[in-house]
Each structure stands twice: as structure tokens, then as C-alpha cells.
C-alpha angles and dihedrals in degrees: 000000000000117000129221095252089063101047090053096054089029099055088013084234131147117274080242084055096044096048097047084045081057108043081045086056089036096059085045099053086053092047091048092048091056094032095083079218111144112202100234108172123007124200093013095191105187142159127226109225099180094049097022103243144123139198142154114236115210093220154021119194138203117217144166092261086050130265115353130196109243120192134182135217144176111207141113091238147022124249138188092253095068080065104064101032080062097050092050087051082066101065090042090067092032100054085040106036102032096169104054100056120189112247103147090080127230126303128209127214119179129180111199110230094216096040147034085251118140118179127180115210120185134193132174109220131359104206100147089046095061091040077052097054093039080058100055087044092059083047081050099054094036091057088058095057097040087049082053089059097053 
């Protein structure tokens, strides 16, 4: 286990900083003992031939439902576009790694910024966030045509 001393050279952080970054690790370290998660890939960087777009996952878990994508934040909150950005993780591994399909969902981890907080969240699927991103890649196409015009 890391100490405090290191995380502060290491991350040239205060020793307040350091200590929350620990006790979060800390809480994670308890969950993921208990999660019967195995950490099966890790930075997954991938294109998306079919929708143009790339991205690189955290993790890739496997579950007893089979594997599973993991992702990691460090927020004090959740918000839609995690979502999304999950979801689009999905077809990543899907377009490049067709025989292994992910059927374990989608796992959360997120890491508060002001305090030692870790919290898990789990869905799954994640169907209307990936309609959702298909719709913001057509935007994104569409506003470079319509910048073209002007």
C-alpha cells in the first residue's frame, strides 16, 4: 500500500490531498475485494471504424454474466455523459474484439475530488445511451458541413 509520503512526492500533492487520495483507495480496495470483478484488460484504446471514433476504456471486466466495461471517475457527481461515453466504450470492444461480446453490463467507479468517497454504480445495458451517442455523432458530422457553408 502506498503511504502518504509517497503520494505527496510522487503526485507533489498536499499531505490533506494525499490522505483523502488514500482512504478513497482505501474504500476501493475493500468494495473490489468483495465485487468478484477480475480485472481482465486494462486501457483498451480502440477506433471505431463503422461510426469514426476512438477512445481508450479503463477496464474490462470479467463477470459472472461474462465480460463486463469498467470505467473510472473522479467527480463529485454522476452525470448523463458517462453514460454515453460507456456505452460507446461497448461498441469499441465490440467492432474490434467480436468474439468476445460484452454481456456482464457496464460498471461505474467513481472516486469524489473533495472527499475519500467511492461509490460503485451498475447497469445493465445501456441501449438509450448509445442511441444517444449515435445522435450527437450525426450533430458532430452535420456541424462540419454546416461550418463549411459559412
Amino acid at each position: 500500500m502506498p503511504t502518504i509520503k509517497w503520494v505527496m512526492e510522487k503526485f507533489n500533492c498536499s499531505q490533506e490531498i494525499a490522505t483523502r487520495a488514500l482512504k478513497g483507495f482505501e474504500n476501493f480496495l475493500s468494495w473490489f475485494s468483495m465485487s468478484n470483478l477480475k480485472v481482465a484488460f486494462t486501457e483498451f484504446e480502440a477506433v471505431s471504424e463503422e461510426y469514426q471514433f476512438g477512445g481508450c476504456n479503463d477496464l474490462v471486466f470479467e463477470t459472472n454474466n461474462g465480460l463486463a466495461i469498467g470505467d473510472l471517475k473522479t467527480s463529485n457527481s454522476i452525470y448523463p455523459d458517462y453514460l454515453i461515453q460507456i456505452a460507446a466504450y461497448k461498441q469499441l470492444w465490440s467492432e474490434n474484439h467480436p468474439d468476445q461480446p460484452i454481456t456482464g453490463g457496464f460498471h461505474l467507479l467513481r472516486f469524489s475530488k473533495d472527499h475519500a468517497d467511492f461509490a460503485h454504480h451498475y447497469w445493465a445495458e445501456l441501449d438509450t445511451a448509445w442511441e444517444q451517442f449515435k445522435l450527437f455523432r450525426a450533430a458532430y458530422d452535420n456541424d462540419k458541413l454546416l461550418k463549411k457553408r459559412v
